[in-house]
N, C-alpha and C positions, 0 to 999 in steps of 0.2 A: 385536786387533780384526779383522785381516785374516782371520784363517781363520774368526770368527764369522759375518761376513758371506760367505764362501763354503763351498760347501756341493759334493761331490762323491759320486758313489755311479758301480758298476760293475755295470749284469747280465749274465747269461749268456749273453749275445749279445756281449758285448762294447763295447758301446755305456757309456762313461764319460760321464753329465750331470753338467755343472755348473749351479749355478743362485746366481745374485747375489742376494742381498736385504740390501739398504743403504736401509732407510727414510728420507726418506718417498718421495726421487725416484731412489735408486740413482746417487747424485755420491759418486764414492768416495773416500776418502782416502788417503794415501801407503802406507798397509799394505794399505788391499782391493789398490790394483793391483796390489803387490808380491805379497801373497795369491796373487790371481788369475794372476799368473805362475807362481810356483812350483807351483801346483795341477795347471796347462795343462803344466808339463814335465814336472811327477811323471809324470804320467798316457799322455804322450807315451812314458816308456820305459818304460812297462808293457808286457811281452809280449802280456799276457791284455788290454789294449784296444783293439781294431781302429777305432773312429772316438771323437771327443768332440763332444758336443752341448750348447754354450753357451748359456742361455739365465736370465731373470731374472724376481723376482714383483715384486706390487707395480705402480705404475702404469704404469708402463714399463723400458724396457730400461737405459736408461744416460741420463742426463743429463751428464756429464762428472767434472771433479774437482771437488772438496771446497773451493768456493773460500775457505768460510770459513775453513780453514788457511791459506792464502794472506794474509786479511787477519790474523791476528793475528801474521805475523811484521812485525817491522820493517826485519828485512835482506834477507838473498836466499837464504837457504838452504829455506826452502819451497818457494818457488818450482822452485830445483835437482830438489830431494826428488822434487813431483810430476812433475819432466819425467823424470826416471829411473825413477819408477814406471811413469811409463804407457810410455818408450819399451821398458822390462821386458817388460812386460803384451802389449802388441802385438807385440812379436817374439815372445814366447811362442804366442803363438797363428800367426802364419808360420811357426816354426820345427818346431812340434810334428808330428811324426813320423807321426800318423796324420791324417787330412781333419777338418776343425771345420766344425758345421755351427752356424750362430748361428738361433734362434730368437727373433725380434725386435716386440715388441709398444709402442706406444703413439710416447714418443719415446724415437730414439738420435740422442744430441746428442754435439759435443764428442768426448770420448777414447770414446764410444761408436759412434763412426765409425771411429775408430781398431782398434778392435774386429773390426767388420762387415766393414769393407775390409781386413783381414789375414786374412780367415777365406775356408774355402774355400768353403761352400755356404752361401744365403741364405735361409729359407725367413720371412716376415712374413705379421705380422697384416694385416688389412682397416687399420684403427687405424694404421700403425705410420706415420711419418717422421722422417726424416733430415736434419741438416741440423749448421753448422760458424758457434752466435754468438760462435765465438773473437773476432773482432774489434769485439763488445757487450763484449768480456769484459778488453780491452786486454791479448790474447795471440796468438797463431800457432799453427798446427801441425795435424798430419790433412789436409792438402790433399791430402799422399801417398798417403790412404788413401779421401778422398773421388773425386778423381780414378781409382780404380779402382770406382767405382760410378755415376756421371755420366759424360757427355762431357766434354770437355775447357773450352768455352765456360760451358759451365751449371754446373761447378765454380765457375770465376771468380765468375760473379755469383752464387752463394750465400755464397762466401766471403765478396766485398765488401757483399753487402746483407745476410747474415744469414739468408736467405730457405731455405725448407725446400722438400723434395722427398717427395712421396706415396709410398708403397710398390707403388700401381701404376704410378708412375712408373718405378721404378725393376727393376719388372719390363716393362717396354715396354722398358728399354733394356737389356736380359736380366742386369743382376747380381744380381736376385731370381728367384732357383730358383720360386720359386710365392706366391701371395700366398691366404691364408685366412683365414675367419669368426675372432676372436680365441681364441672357443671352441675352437675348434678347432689350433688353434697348435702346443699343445707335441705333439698325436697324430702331426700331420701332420711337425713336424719329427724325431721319433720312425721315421715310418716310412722317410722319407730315410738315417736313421743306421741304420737296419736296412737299408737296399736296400745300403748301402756296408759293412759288418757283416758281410754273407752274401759277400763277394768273399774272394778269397785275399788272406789279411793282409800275405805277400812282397811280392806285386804291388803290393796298394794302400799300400805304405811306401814304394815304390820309384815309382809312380806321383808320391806326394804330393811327393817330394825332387826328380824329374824337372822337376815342373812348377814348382819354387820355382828349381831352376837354367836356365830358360831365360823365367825375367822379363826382360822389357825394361828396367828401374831397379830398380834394389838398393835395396826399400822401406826397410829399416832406415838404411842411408846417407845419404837423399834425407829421411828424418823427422827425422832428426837435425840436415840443414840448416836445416828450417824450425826447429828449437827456437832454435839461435844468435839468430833476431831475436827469438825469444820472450824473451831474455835481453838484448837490446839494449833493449827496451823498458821492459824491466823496469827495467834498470841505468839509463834518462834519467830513470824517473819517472814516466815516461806513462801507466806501465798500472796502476800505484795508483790515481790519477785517474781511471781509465775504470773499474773494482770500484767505487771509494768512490761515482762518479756513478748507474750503470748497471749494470757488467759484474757485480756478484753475484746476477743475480735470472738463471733459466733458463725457458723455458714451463713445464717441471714442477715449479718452485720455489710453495710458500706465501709 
């Protein structure tokens, strides 16, 4: 199922798009993520791909995981399952060898933050926000990746209220490269992966590895922390009760 729902193609420029389509909201399951990792590294050691351009149909970009796997296990091994997918998935996309630029339309929620904050250019719809109801959801995680697209304060309180951030919010606080007509979207993130495309491929391999070894925190490290209490909660009981009350429905859920 994972590579059904992911979809890759390469032109002669070099520009490798991905494109998600997990109906009806793009909440993916233990194998898209996993999918979507192995896709984002294949493509990475490709000689012949100079940038990857991430991007999804459908109403929006990421609603997170698939929580309906979550509830029909009765033990904990789901749970596991989806936090190794996505911590997969999201290093995939930091680790991968050439610039990812994400093309983001409607909502990226959840492990679709997780996404957006590993990747290295942002380009969004008019339409698009952001936002982490892990804790609607009775789980953790992505603060690490939210915090690289918010201030540090305004993390917090979306984290703790659930509360979502605009895409030109998020270009006022510059980790959106440019914000555009929805129409407009994939041209525009298109032509970004062409302006990075037309560079010398040495350079920008050695640019992209440059700028992931002089981060401030070791995203994958620090994601990994927050999973532990993802597993704390899980293991008291709590966070059954928060799906079974609440935490299964997403903005872009039916």
């Amino acid at each position: 199922m994972g590579t059904d729902i992911i979809k890759a193609t390469v032109d002669g420029r070099g520009i490798a798009e991905v494109v998600v389509d997990c109906p009806p909201v793009n909440a993916l399951p233990v194998a898209g993520w996993y999918g979507l990792a192995e896709t984002v590294e294949r493509l990475g050691r490709d000689p012949d791909v100079r940038v990857v351009l991430l991007r999804a149909e459908g109403r929006g970009f990421n609603a997170g995981v698939d929580v309906k796997e979550l509830r029909a296990d009765t033990g904990h091994a789901a749970v596991i399952r989806v936090n190794r997918g996505c911590y997969a998935a999201f290093a995939a996309v930091y680790d991968c060898a050439v610039p990812v630029v994400t093309a983001v339309h409607g909502f990226c929620l959840g492990g679709g933050i997780g996404l957006v904050g590993n990747s290295d250019v942002i380009v969004a719809a008019e339409d698009a926000y952001f936002g982490l109801p892990e804790v609607d959801r009775g789980a953790l995680g992505a603060a690490t990746h939210l915090s690289r697209l918010v201030p540090q304060h305004r993390a917090r309180a979306m984290m703790y209220t659930c509360a979502t951030a605009s895409a030109a919010e998020l270009h006022a606080f510059g980790s959106v490269f440019d914000v555009v007509p929805a129409g407009r979207l994939r041209d525009r993130a298109l032509e970004v992966a062409a302006d990075i495309a037309a560079k010398n491929p040495v350079v920008i391999r050695a640019a992209k590895e440059a700028f992931n070894g002089i981060d401030l925190w070791d995203v994958k490290r620090s994601y990994r922390y927050e999973q532990g209490f993802t597993f704390e909660i899980n293991l008291s009981g709590v966070a059954a009760e928060v799906r079974d009350t609440f935490g299964g429905r997403t903005d872009g859920e039916e």
